[in-house]
C-alpha positions in Angstrom: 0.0 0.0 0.0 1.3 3.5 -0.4 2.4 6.0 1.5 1.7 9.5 1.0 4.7 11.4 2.7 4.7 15.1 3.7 8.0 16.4 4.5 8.9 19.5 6.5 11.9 21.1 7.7 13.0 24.3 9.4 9.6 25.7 10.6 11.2 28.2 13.2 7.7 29.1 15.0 7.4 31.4 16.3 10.9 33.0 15.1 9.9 33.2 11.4 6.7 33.0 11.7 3.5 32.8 14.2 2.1 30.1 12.9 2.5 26.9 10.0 0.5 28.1 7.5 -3.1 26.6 6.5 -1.7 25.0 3.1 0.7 22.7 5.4 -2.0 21.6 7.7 -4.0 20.9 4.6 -1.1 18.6 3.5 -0.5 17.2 7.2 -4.2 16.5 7.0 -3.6 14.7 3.6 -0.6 12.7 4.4 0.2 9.5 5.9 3.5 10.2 7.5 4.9 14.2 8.1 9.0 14.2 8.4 10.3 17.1 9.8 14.2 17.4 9.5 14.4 19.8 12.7 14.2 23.9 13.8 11.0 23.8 15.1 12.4 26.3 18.0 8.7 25.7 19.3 7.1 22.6 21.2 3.8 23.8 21.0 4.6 23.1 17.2 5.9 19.9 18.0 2.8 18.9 20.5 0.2 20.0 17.2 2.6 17.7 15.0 2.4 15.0 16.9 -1.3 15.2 17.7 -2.3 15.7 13.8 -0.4 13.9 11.9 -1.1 10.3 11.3 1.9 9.1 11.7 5.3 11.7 12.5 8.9 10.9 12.2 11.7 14.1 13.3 14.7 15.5 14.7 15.8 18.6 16.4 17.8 21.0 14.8 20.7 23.6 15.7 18.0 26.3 16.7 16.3 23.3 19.5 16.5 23.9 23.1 16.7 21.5 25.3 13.1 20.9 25.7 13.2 19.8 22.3 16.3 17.7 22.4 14.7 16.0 25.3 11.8 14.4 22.9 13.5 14.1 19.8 16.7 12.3 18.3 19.5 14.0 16.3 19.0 11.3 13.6 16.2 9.4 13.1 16.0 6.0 10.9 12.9 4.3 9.8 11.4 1.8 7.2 8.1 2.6 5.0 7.4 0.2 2.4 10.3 -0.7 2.2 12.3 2.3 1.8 14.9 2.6 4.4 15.2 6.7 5.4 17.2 8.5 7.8 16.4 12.1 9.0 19.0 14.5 10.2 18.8 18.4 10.4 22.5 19.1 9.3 24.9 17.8 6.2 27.2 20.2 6.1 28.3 22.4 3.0 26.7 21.9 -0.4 30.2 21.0 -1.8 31.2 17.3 -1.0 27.6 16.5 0.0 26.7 13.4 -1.7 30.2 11.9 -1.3 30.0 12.7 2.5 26.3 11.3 2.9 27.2 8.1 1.2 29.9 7.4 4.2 27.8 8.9 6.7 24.5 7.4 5.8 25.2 3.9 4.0 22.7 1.3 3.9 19.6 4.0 3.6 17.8 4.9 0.5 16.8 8.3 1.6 17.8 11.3 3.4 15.7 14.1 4.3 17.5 17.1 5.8 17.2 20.5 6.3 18.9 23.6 8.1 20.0 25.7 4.4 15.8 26.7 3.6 17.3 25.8 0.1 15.4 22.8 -1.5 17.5 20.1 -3.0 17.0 16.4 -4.4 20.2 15.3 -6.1 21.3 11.2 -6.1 24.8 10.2 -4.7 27.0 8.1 -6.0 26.2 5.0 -3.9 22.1 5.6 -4.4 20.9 8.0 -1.7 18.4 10.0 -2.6 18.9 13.3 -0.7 15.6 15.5 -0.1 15.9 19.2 1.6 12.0 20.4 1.6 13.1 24.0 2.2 11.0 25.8 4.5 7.5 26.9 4.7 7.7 29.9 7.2 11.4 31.7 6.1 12.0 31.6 2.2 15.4 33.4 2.7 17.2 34.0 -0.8 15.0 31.4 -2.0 11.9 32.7 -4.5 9.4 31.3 -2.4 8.8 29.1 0.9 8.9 25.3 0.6 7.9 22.2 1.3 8.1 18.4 -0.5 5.6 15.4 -0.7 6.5 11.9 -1.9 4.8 8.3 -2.0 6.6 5.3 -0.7 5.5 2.9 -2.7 6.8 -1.0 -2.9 10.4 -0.2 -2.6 10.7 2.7 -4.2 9.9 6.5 -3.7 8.2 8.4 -6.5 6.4 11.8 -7.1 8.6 13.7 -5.2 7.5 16.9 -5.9 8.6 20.4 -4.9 5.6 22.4 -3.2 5.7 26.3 -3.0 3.9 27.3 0.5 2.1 31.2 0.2 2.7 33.3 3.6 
């Protein structure tokens, strides 16, 4: 069966913004499984998450206190239909990135990260799939602000698509 993914990084509420906006609780709503790749500064954010969402896999971020740490892992690793992913907030400079990843993070198919608000989905040498959704509350020099779905679907991961987010 597949799995419609919603993936999230960077929120920064109440930093960058007061709120998520309505179009990412429509998708949270929508979705089977919301990953969020850390800098949610907020735990109320955290607590509405984890109450809506079906189903929520996430880190914390540099910009986490320790409330935040306390509840959530620096990396998380789980399996949906039968795509391996890891989540982690930070990857380090663009430059090097995929050969880096594939030492750090071998044995996964996926990596969602965040902490640049810059959106990227490139393929490393060994396989791994990297996916930054961006942001959806601080577009920085970006055009617009961000976020990504995807379907996990019998082993593979398609429809990855790059969703603008109004404010």
């Amino acid at each position: 069966m597949a799995t419609r993914m919603l993936l999230l990084s960077d929120t920064h509420v109440p930093a960058r913004a007061k709120r998520l906006p309505d179009e990412v609780w429509r998708a949270v709503d929508r979705a089977d499984l919301v990953v969020h790749a850390g800098d949610w500064v907020d735990v109320a954010t955290l607590d509405a998450l984890e109450q809506r969402a079906a189903r929520l896999e996430a880190v914390w971020g540099n910009n986490d206190g320790p409330a935040l740490r306390a509840r959530l892992p620096e990396v998380a690793r789980f399996e949906v239909e039968s795509v391996r992913f890891a989540v982690v907030h930070e990857t380090g400079a663009a430059g090097g990135r995929e050969r880096r990843m594939d030492a750090a993070y071998a044995g996964i198919d996926v990596l969602v990260f965040g902490h640049s608000h810059i959106p990227w989905d490139t393929t490393t040498p060994g396989g791994i799939r990297l996916l930054n959704p961006g942001s959806p509350t601080d577009r920085r020099r970006q055009p617009v602000c961000t976020m990504m779905t995807a379907v996990a679907d019998a082993g593979d991961l398609r429809d990855v698509t790059l969703v603008p987010v109004a404010r």
